[in-house]
C-alpha positions in Angstrom: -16.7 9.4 11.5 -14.7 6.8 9.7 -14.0 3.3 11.3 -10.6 2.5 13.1 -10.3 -0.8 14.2 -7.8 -0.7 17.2 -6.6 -3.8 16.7 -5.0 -3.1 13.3 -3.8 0.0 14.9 -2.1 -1.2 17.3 -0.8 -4.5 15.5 0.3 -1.6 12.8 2.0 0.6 15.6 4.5 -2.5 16.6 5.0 -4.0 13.5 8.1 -2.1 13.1 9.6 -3.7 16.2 8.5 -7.0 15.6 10.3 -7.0 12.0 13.5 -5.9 13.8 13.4 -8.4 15.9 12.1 -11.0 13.4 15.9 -10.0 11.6 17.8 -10.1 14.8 16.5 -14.0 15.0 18.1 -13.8 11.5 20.9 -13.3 12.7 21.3 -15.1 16.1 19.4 -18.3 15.8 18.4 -19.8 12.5 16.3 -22.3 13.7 14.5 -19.6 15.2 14.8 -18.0 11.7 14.1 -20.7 9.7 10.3 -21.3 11.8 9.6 -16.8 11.4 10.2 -17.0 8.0 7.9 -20.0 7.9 5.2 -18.5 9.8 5.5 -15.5 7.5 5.2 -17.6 4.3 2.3 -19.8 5.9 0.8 -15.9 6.2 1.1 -15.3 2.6 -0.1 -18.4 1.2 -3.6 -18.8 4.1 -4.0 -15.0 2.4 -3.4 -16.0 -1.4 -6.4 -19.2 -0.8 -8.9 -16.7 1.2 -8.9 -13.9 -1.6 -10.2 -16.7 -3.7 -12.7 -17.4 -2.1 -13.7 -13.7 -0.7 -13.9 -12.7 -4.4 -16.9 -14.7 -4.9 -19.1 -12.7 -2.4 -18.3 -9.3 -3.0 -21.2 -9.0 -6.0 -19.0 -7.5 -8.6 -17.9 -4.8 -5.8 -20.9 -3.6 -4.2 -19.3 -5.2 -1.1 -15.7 -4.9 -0.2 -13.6 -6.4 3.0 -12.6 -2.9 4.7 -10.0 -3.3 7.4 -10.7 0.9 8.0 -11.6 3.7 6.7 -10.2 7.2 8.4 -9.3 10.6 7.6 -5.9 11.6 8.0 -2.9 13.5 6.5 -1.0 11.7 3.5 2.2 11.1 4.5 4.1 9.5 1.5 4.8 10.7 -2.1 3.6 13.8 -4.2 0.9 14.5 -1.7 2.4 14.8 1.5 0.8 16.9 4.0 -2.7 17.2 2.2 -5.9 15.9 4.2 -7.6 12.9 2.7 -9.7 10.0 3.6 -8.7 6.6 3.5 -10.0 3.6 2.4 -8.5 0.3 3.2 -8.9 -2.9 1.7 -8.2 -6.6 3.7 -6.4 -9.1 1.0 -3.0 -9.0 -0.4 -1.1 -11.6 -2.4 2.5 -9.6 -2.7 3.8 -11.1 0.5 6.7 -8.3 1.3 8.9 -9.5 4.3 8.7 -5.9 5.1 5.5 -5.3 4.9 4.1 -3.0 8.0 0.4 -4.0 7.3 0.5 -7.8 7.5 -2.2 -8.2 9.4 -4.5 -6.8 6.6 -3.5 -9.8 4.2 -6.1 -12.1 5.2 -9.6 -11.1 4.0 -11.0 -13.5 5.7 -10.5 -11.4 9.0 -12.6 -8.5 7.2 -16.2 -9.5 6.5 -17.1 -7.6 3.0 -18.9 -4.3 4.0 -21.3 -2.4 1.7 -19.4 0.1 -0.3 -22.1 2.4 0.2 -21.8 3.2 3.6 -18.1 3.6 2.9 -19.1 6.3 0.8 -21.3 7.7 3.2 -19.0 8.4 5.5 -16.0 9.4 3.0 -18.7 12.3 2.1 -18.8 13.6 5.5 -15.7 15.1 5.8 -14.4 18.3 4.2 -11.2 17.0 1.9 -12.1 15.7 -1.5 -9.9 13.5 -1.7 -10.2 9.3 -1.5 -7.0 7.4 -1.5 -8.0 3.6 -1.8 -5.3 1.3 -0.4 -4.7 -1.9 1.0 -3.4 -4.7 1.0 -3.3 -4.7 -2.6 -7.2 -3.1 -3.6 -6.7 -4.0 -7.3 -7.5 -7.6 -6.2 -11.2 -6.1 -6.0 -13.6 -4.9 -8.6 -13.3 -1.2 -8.1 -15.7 0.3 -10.4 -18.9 0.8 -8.3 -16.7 2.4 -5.5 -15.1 4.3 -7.8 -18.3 5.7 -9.6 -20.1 6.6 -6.3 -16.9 8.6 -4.9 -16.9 10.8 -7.9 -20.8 10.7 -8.5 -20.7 12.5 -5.3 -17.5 14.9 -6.1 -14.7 13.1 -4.6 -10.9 12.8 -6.6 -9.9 9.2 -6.3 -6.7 8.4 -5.5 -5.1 4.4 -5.7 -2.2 3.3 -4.1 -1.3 0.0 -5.9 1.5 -2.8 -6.8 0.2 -2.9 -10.3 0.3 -6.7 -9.5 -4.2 -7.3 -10.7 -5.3 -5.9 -13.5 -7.3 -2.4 -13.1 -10.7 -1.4 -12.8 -12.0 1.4 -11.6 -11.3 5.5 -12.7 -8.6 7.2 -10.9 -7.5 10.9 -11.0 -4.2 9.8 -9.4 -1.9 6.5 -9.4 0.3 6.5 -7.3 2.4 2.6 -8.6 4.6 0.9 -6.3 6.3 -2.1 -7.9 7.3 -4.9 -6.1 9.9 -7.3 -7.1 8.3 -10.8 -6.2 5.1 -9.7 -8.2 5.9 -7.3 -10.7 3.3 -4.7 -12.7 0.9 -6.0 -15.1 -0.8 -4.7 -18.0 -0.3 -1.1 -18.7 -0.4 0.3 -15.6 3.2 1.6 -15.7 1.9 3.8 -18.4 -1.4 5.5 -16.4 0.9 5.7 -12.9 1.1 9.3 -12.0 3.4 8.4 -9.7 6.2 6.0 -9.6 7.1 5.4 -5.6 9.6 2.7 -5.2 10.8 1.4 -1.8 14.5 1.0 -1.1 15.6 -1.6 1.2 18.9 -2.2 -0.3 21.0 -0.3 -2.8 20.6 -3.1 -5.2 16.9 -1.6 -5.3 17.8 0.9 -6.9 18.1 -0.9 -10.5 14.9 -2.3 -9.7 13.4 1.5 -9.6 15.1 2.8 -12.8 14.0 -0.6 -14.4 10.6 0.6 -13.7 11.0 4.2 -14.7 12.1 3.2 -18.1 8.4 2.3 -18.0 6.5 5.1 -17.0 5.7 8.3 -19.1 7.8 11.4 -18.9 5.4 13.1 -17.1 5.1 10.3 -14.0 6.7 12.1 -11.1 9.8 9.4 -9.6 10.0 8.8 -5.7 12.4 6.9 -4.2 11.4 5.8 -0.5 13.1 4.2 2.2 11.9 0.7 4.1 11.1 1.9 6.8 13.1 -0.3 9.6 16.6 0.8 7.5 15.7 4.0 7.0 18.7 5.7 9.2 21.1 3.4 7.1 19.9 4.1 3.6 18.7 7.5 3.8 22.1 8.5 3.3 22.7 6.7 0.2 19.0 8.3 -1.3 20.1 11.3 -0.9 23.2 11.1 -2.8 21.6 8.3 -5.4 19.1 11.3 -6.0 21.8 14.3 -6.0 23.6 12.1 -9.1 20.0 11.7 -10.7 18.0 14.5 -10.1 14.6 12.7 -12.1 14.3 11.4 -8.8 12.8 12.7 -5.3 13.2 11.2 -2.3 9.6 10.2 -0.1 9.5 9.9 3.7 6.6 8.3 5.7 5.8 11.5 7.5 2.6 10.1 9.1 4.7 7.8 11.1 6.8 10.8 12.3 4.1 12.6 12.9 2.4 9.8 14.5 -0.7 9.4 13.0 -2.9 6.7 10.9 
């Protein structure tokens, strides 16, 4: 059995809501505004200190701050639909306003767990494949996690920024820049899979940007933020109709309501 903490699940199941109304006090009250943004920016920067500090205990990745650790159906991207265990990682220093996983930013909340019970229970179901996440879980050393998955037969999948530099072996990247901290290093060229999230049609040059990076071969997803996904659905699918390099990725696991 892998380890659901509840709270994160249900802080994750009404993030959506609180964003929208976080941008209806945009709208209405900017005093109100003014203090959300605030409290979001106060989030960010108690997250960027604690990562500091949490890196110093992890012993070069033999411990890691897990917020969960589940199996589950991947919802997003070239592997939709496929069973996989996940592995979560506390920390993040990317700070997206839209982010539905805040409350994993702080490390702090997630005392560093030995990577060798994750394993443990990642081997004890029947998929074969690992998809590390986050937060961002390139912040971490992921080498020793990395070699014990596929010492015991696993495919190793990374869902990543491309903000930290990498460690660790993957058999899949799946890279998905962000704007405010943009790829590092030569990551755009080991992505297997270049998923960018559309928010606003001006995020679109931001994705081709980031294709003219990649290698032929990387497969192109263009994903909608979730909160505006009725309103800019629309536009994806005729942005991809004109340039067919691209696919368009849903978050099915939301529809289907599951982790």
């Amino acid at each position: 059995m892998g380890v659901r903490n509840p709270t994160i699940s249900k802080q994750r199941a009404t993030s959506f809501h609180n964003f929208k109304y976080l941008k209806v006090n945009l709208k209405q009250n900017k005093e109100k505004s003014y203090q959300s943004t605030n409290i979001i920016n106060f989030s960010y920067i108690c997250a960027c200190m604690a990562i500091q500090t949490e890196l110093s205990l992890l012993k070069n990745g033999v411990l890691l701050p897990l917020v969960e650790d589940f199996y589950t159906i991947q919802g997003e991207g070239f592997h939709t639909g496929k069973p996989a265990y996940f592995i979560r990682l506390g920390g993040c220093d990317v700070g997206c306003l839209w982010c539905d996983a805040k409350e994993t930013w702080n490390p702090h909340l997630f005392p560093p767990v030995p990577v060798a019970e994750i394993v443990a229970r990642a081997i004890s179901h029947p998929a074969k494949s690992i998809v590390i996440t986050g937060g961002e879980p390139l912040i971490y050393p992921l080498d020793y996690l990395c070699d014990l998955l596929h010492q015991n037969g696993l495919k190793v999948f990374l869902e990543t920024s491309g903000s930290h530099p990498r460690s660790g072996a993957f058999d899949w990247i799946c890279l998905s820049p962000k704007k405010q901290h943009p790829p590092i290093g030569d990551i755009h060229r080991e992505a297997s899979e270049l998923k960018v999230i559309i928010s606003h049609l001006s995020d679109l040059e931001w994705a081709e940007e980031n294709r003219c990076k990649v290698n032929p071969d990387c497969l192109l997803y263009l994903q909608p933020e979730w909160s505006r996904s009725k309103q800019i659905i629309p536009e994806l699918v005729a942005y991809a109709k004109e340039h067919p390099q691209w696919n368009i990725s849903l978050q099915t696991h939301k529809y289907m309501h599951i982790p």
